[in-house]
C-alpha positions in Angstrom: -73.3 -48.2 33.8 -71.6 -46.5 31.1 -70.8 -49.0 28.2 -67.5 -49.2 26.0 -69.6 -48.2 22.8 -69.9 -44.5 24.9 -66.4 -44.5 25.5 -65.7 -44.9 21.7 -68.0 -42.7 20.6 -67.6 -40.0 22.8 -63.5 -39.8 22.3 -64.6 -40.1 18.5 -66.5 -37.1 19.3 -63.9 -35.1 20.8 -61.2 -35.7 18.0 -63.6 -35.0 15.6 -64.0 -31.4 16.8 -60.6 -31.1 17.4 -59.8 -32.0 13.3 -63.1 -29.9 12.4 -61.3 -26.7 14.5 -58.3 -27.3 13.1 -59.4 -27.3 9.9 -61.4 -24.2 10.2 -58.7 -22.6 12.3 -56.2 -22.7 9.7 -58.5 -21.8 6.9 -59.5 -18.7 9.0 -55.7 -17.7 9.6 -54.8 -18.6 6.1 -55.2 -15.5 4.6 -54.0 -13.1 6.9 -50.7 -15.3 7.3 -49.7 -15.2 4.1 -50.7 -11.8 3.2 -48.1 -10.7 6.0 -45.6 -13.0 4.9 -45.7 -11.5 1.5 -45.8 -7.8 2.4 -42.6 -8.7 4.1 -40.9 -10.8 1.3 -41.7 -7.3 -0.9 -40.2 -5.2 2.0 -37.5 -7.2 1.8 -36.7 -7.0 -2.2 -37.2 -3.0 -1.5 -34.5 -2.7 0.9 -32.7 -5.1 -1.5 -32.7 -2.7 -4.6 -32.0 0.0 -2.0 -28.9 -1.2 -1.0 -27.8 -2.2 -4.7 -28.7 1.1 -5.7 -26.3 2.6 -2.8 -23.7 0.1 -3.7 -23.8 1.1 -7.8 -24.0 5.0 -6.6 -20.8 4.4 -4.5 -18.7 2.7 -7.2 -20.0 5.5 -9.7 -18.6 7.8 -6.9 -15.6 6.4 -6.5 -15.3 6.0 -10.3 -15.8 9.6 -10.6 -13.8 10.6 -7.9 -10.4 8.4 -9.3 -11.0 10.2 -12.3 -11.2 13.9 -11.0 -8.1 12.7 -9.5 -6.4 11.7 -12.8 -7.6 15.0 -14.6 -6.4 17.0 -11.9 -3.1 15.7 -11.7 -1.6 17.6 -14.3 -2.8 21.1 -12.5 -1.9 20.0 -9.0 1.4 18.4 -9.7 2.5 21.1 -12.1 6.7 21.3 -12.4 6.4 20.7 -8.3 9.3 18.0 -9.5 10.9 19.7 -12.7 14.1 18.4 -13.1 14.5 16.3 -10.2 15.8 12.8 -10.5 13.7 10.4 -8.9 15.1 6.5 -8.0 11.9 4.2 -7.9 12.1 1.1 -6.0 9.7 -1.6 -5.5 9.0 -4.8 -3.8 7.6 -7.3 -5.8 4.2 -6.9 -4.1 3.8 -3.6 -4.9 5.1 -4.2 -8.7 1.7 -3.7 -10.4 1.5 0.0 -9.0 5.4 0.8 -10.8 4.1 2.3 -13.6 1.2 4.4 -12.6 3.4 6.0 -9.9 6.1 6.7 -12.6 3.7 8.5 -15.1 2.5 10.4 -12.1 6.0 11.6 -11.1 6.5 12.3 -14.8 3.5 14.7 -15.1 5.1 16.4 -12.1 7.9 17.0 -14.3 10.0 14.6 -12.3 13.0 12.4 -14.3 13.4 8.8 -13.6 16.6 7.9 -12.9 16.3 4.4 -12.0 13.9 1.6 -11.4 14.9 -1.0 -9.1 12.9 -4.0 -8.1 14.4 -5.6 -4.7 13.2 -9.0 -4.9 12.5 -11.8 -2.7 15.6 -13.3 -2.3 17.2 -9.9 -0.8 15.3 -10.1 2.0 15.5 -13.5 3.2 17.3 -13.9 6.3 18.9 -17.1 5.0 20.7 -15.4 2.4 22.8 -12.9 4.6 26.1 -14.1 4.6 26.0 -14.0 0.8 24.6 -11.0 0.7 26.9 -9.8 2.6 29.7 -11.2 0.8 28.1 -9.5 -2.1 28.6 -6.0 -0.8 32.2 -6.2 0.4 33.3 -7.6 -2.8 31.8 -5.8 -5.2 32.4 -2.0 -3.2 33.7 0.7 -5.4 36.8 2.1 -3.5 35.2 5.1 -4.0 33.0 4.4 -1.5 33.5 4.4 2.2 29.8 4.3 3.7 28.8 2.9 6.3 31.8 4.2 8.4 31.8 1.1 11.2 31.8 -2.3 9.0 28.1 -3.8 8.8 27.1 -7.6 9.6 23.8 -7.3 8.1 23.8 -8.2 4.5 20.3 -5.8 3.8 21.7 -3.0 5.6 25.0 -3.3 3.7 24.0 -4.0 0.2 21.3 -1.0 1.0 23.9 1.1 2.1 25.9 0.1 -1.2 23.2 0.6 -3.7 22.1 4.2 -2.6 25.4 5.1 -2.9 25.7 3.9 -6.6 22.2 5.4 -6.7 21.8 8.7 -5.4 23.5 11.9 -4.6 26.9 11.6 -3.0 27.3 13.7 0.1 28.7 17.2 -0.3 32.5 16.7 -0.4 32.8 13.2 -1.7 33.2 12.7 -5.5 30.6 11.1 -8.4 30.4 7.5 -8.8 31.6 7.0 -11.9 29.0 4.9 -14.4 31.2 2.1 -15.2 31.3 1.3 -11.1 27.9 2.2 -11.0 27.3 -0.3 -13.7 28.9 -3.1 -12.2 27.3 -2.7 -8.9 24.3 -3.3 -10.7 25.1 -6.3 -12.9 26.5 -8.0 -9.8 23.4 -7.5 -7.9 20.8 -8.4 -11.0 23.0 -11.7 -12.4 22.8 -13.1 -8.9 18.6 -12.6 -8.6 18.7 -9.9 -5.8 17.1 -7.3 -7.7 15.8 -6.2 -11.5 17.0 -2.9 -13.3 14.5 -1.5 -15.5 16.8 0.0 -18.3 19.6 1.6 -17.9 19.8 4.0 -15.0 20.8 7.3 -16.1 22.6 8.4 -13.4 22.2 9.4 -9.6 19.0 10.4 -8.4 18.4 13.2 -5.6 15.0 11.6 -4.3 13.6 8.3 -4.0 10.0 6.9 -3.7 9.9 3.3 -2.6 6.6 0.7 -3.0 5.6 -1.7 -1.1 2.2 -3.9 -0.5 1.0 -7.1 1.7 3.6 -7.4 4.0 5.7 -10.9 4.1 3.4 -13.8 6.0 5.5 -16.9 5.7 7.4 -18.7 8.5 10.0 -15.9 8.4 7.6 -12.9 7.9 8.9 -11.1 11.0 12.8 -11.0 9.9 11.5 -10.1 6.4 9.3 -7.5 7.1 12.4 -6.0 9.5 14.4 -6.2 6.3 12.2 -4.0 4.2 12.0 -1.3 7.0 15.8 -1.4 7.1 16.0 -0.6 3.3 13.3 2.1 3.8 16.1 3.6 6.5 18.9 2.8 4.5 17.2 4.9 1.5 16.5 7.3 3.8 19.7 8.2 5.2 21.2 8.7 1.9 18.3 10.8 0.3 14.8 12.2 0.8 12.5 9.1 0.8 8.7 8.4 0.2 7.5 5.2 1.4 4.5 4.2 -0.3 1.9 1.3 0.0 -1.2 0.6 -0.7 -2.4 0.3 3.1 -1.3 -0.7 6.8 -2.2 -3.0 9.2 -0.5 -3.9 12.5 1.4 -7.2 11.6 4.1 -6.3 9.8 3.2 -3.2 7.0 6.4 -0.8 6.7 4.3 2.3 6.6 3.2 1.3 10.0 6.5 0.6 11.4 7.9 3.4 10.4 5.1 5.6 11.5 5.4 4.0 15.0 9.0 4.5 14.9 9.6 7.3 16.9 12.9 8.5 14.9 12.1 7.4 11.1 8.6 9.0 11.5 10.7 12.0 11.3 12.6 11.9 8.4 10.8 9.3 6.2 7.5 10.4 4.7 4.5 7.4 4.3 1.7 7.5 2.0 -1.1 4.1 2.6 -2.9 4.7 -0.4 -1.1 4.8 -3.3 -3.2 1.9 -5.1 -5.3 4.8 -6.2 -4.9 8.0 -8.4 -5.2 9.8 -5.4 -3.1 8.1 -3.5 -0.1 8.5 -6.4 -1.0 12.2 -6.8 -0.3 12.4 -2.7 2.9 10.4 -2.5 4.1 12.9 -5.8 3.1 16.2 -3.7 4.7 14.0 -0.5 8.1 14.1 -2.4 8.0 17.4 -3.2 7.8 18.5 0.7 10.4 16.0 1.3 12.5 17.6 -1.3 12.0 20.9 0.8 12.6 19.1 4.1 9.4 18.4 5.2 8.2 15.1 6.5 4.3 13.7 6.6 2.1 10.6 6.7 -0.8 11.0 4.6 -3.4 8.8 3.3 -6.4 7.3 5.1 -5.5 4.9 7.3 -3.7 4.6 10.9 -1.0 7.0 11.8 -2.2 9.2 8.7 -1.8 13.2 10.2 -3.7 14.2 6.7 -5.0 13.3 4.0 -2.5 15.2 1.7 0.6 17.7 2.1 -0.7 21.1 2.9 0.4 23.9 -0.1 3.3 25.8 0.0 2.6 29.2 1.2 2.4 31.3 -1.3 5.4 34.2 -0.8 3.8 37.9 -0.7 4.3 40.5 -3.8 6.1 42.8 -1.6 8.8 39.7 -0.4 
C-alpha cells in the first residue's frame, strides 16, 4: 500500500523538475530572445532617422522651393499689372497674408488703390437692418446701383462700396472723392470695416482674401455673406478670390467654384498662404484683366496649378 510519505515525495518530485526545466528553459531562450528584441529596437531607431531625415529634406524642399518662388517673382510678374489700380480687401482671417499679396501685386507693377478690411460685424446676420439702413442713407446721388431696391444689408452696402471703389460703368460719371470719402468714414466710424490710408482713387481690379471660413452658431448665413461680397465685387470689376485653402463646409473658393454661374466670372486661387500661391493669384488678375477666368491652386475644383502664358503674337502679326 502506497504511504502518504510517497505521495509527498513524489509530487515534490514532479515540481521540482518542473522549476528545474523552467529554469533551464528560460536560461536557454535567454539569449536568443533578447538578441531579437534588440535587432528590432535598432531597426526601429533606423527607420526612425529615415523618416526624420525625409521629414528635414522636405521642409528644406519646400524652403527652397518658397524661395525660387520669391526670386522669380520679379521675372514672372514683370509689368503684367503696370499701371493698374488694384482694390485689396480682406477678411479678418485672412489679415496676416495683406501685405505679402500687396508687395507681390506691386512687383507686378500694380498700384494699390485701396485696402479694405470687411470685418466681423458686416457679416453678421443680426446686423442687417442697420446695415442696411447704412447704405440707403449714406448713398451718393450719384449713384443709382442696384437698379431694383435691395433688402439685404451685405449685398447693398457691397453694391455701395464698389461703386465708391472701382470703375464706374461706361456712361455714368466719377465719384467724386469728397462722396467717396464720406462713404468711407460712415462705414469705418461705425466698425464695419478698416481703410488702410487714404484710398487714392477708383480701382479697375480687385483681389479679395479670405481664410477659415466662419464656424460659430451662425457660420452658414456668414459664410453666404462673404460669397455675396465676392459677387457683389465681381459684378462691378474683375475679381480674384483668394484663400489659403478649401474645404467643403463653408470656404468661398469652394462655393464659388461649385457655383455654376460665379465659377465663370470670378477667378479663385486656394493657396495664396504661400509665395507661390501670391505669385498665382497676381498672374490670376492679370488674365482676369484680359477676360479670362480660372481656379488655380492645389486643392478641389483647382483646373491648374497656375494661369497658362499669353501667347506670344508672331513677328509677322
Amino acid at each position: 500500500m502506497i504511504n502518504f510519505r510517497y505521495h509527498v515525495v513524489s509530487l515534490t518530485a514532479v515540481f521540482l523538475a518542473l522549476a528545474i526545466g523552467l529554469v533551464v528553459g528560460t536560461a536557454a531562450l535567454n539569449g536568443p530572445a533578447a538578441d531579437a528584441l534588440q535587432e528590432q529596437v535598432t531597426g526601429i531607431g533606423k527607420q526612425n532617422q529615415q523618416l526624420r531625415d525625409q521629414v528635414n529634406h522636405l521642409k528644406a524642399d519646400a524652403n527652397t522651393q518658397e524661395q525660387f518662388a520669391a526670386q522669380a517673382a520679379p521675372i514672372m510678374l514683370a509689368d503684367k499689372l503696370r499701371n493698374r489700380r488694384v482694390l485689396v480687401v480682406s477678411l479678418p482671417s485672412a489679415s496676416k497674408y495683406v501685405k505679402d499679396v500687396v508687395d507681390t501685386l506691386q512687383v507686378g507693377g500694380a498700384k494699390i488703390s485701396a485696402q479694405i478690411e470687411i470685418e466681423d460685424k458686416f457679416t453678421d446676420s443680426a446686423n442687417n437692418a442697420q446695415l442696411l439702413d447704412l447704405a440707403t442713407i449714406t448713398r451718393p446721388v450719384s449713384v443709382s446701383e442696384p437698379a431694383s431696391p435691395s433688402t439685404d444689408g451685405v449685398q447693398a452696402s457691397t453694391s455701395l462700396l464698389a461703386a465708391v471703389l472701382l470703375d464706374r460703368p461706361a456712361g455714368q460719371a466719377a465719384i467724386p472723392d469728397d462722396q467717396r470719402r464720406t462713404v468711407l468714414s460712415a462705414y469705418t466710424s461705425g466698425g464695419w470695416i478698416i481703410a488702410t490710408g487714404t484710398p487714392s482713387g477708383p480701382a479697375d481690379a480687385v483681389v479679395m482674401l479670405t481664410g477659415a471660413p466662419y464656424v460659430d452658431h451662425d457660420a452658414a448665413k456668414r459664410n453666404a455673406a462673404v460669397v455675396n461680397i465676392a459677387d457683389g465685387l465681381g459684378r462691378a470689376g474683375h475679381l480674384v478670390l483668394a484663400s489659403d485653402g478649401v474645404g467643403s463646409d463653408g470656404n468661398a473658393v469652394t462655393a464659388i467654384r461649385r457655383d455654376p454661374t460665379l465659377t465663370k466670372t470670378i477667378s479663385t486661387v486656394d493657396n495664396v498662404a504661400t509665395p507661390q500661391g501670391r505669385v498665382i493669384a497676381a498672374l490670376a488678375l492679370a488674365e482676369q484683366i484680359t477676360g479670362g477666368a480660372g481656379h488655380y491652386g492645389i486643392g478641389d475644383g483647382a483646373t491648374a496649378l497656375m494661369p497658362k502664358p499669353a501667347a506670344s503674337k508672331s513677328s509677322g502679326s
